[in-house]
C-alpha positions as CSV (number, residue, x, y, z in Angstrom):
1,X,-21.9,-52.0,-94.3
2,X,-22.2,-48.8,-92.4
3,X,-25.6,-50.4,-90.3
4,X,-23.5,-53.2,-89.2
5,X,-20.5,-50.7,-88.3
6,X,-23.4,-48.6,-86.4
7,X,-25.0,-51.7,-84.5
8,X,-21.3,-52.9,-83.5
9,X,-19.8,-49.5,-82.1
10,X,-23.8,-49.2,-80.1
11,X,-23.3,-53.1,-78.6
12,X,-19.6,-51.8,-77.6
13,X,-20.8,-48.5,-76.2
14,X,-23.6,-50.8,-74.2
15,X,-20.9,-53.3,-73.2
16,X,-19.3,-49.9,-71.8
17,X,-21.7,-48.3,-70.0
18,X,-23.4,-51.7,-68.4
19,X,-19.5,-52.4,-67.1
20,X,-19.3,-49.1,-65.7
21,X,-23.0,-48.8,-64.2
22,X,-23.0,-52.6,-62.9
23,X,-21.0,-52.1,-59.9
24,X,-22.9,-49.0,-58.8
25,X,-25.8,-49.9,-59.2
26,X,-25.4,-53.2,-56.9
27,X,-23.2,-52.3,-54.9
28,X,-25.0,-52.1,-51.4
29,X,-26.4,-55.5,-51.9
30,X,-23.3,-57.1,-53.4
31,X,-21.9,-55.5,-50.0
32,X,-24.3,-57.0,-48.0
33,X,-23.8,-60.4,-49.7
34,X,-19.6,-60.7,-50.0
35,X,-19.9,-59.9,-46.0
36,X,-22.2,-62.6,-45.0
37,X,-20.7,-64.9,-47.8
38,X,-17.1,-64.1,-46.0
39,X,-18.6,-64.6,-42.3
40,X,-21.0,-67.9,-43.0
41,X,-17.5,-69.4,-44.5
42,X,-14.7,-68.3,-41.9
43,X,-14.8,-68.9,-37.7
44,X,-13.9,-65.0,-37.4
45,X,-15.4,-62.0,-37.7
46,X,-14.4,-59.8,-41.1
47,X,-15.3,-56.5,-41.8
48,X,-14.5,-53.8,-44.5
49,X,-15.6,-49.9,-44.7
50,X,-16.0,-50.4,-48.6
51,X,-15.3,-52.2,-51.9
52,X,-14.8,-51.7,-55.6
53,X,-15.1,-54.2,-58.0
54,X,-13.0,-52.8,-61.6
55,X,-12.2,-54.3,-64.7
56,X,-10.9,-51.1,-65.8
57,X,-7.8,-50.6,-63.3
58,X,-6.2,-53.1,-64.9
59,X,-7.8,-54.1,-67.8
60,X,-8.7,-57.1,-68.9
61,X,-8.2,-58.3,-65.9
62,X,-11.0,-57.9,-62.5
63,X,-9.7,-55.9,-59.8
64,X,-11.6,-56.8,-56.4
65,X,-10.5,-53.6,-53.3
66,X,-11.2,-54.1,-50.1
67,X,-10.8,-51.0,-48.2
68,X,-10.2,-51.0,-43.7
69,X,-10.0,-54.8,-44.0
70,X,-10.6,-56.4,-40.3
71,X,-10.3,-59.8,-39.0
72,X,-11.2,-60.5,-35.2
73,X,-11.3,-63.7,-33.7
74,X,-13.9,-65.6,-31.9
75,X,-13.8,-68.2,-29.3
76,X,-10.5,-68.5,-28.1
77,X,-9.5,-65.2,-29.7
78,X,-12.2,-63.2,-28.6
79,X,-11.7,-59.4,-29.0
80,X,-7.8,-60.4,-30.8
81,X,-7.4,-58.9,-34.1
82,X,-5.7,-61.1,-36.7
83,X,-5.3,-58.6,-39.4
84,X,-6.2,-54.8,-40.2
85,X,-5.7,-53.7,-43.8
86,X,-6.2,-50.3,-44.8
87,X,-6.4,-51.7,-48.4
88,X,-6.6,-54.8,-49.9
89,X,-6.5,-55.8,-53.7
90,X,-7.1,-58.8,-55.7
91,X,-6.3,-58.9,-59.5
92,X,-7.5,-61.7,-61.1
93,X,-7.5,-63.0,-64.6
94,X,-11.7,-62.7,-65.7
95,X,-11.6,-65.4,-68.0
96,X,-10.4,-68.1,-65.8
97,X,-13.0,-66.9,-63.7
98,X,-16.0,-67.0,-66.4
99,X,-14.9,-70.6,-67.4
100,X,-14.6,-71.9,-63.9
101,X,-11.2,-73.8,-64.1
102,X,-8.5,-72.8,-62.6
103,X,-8.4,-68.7,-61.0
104,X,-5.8,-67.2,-62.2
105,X,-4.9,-65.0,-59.5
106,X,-2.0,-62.0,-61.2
107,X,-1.6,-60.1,-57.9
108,X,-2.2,-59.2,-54.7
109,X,-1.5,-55.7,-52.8
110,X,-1.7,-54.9,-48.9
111,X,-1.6,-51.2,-47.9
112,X,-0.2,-50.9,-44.7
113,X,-1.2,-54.3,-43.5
114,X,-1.1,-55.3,-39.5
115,X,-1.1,-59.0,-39.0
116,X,-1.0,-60.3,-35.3
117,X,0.1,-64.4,-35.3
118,X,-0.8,-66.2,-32.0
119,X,-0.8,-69.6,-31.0
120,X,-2.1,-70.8,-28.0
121,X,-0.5,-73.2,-24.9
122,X,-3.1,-75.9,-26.5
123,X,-1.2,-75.4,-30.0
124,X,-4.2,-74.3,-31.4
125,X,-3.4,-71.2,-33.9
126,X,-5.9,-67.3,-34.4
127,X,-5.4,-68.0,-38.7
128,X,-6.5,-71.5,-38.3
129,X,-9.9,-69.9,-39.5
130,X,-11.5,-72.2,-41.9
131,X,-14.8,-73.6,-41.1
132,X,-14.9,-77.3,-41.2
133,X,-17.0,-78.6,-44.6
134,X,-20.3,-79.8,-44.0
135,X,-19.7,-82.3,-46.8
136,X,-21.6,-85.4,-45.7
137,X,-20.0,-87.5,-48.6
138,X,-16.9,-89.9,-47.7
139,X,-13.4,-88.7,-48.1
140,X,-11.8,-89.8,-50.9
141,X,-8.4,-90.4,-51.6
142,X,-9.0,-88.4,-54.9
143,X,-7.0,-84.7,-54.9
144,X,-9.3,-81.4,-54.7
145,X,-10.5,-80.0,-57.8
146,X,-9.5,-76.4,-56.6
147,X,-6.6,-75.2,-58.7
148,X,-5.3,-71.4,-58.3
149,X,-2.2,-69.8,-59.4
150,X,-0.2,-66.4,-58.5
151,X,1.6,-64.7,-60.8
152,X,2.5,-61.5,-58.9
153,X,2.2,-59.8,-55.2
154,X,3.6,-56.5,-54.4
């Protein structure tokens, strides 16, 4: 009984330290990556001093921080800044992530957030962002898959 005790509490202490560690370990290239991931994606130009990725702020839920948060346009909006954040958090709910169905998204926080909304004589509007899909398949008449909810913003 007291070997199985001792190998449980070691797993837990492992679980620990690899969920501390993790994030530090990778975090220049999981930098690198969101960046490009958020810029291949989006017909702007993001940017962000930093990042931290937690599941202990706000256990057991995964805290994403984004921290000087820029948006710039291109295009049309060349040079325009759409937003500036000096910090941005996401709390989301880590199993609906791990199981892949709907994200449960339980909050979102801006620190000192400067949006700037502009539409042009053409109608055409600076957070109209969105890449077109590449998605060679037909449109259906079927709804999107995609589900997210939001249980709190502050």
């Amino acid at each position: 009984m007291k070997k199985a005790l001792k190998i449980i509490v070691i797993v837990f202490i492992l679980l620990f330290v690899g969920l501390i560690s993790i994030p530090f370990l990778f975090k220049d290239k999981i930098l690198i990556k969101l960046k490009a991931e958020i810029n291949n994606n989006i017909n702007a130009k993001v940017d962000f001093k930093g990042f931290d990725i937690s599941i202990f702020k706000s256990f057991p839920k995964l805290t994403l921080v984004l921290d000087d948060l820029t948006v710039v346009g291109v295009a049309e909006f060349e040079g325009d800044s759409l937003a500036s954040i000096k910090s941005t958090a996401v709390t989301v709910d880590i199993m609906s992530v791990i199981s892949g169905g709907q994200i449960e998204i339980r909050g979102v926080s801006l620190e000192i957030p400067r949006i700037q909304l502009l539409v042009l004589e053409n109608g055409k509007a600076n957070w109209d962002i969105a890449k077109p899909s590449n998605d060679s398949t037909p449109s259906t008449t079927e709804p999107a898959q995609f589900k997210a909810s939001l249980k709190n913003t502050v």
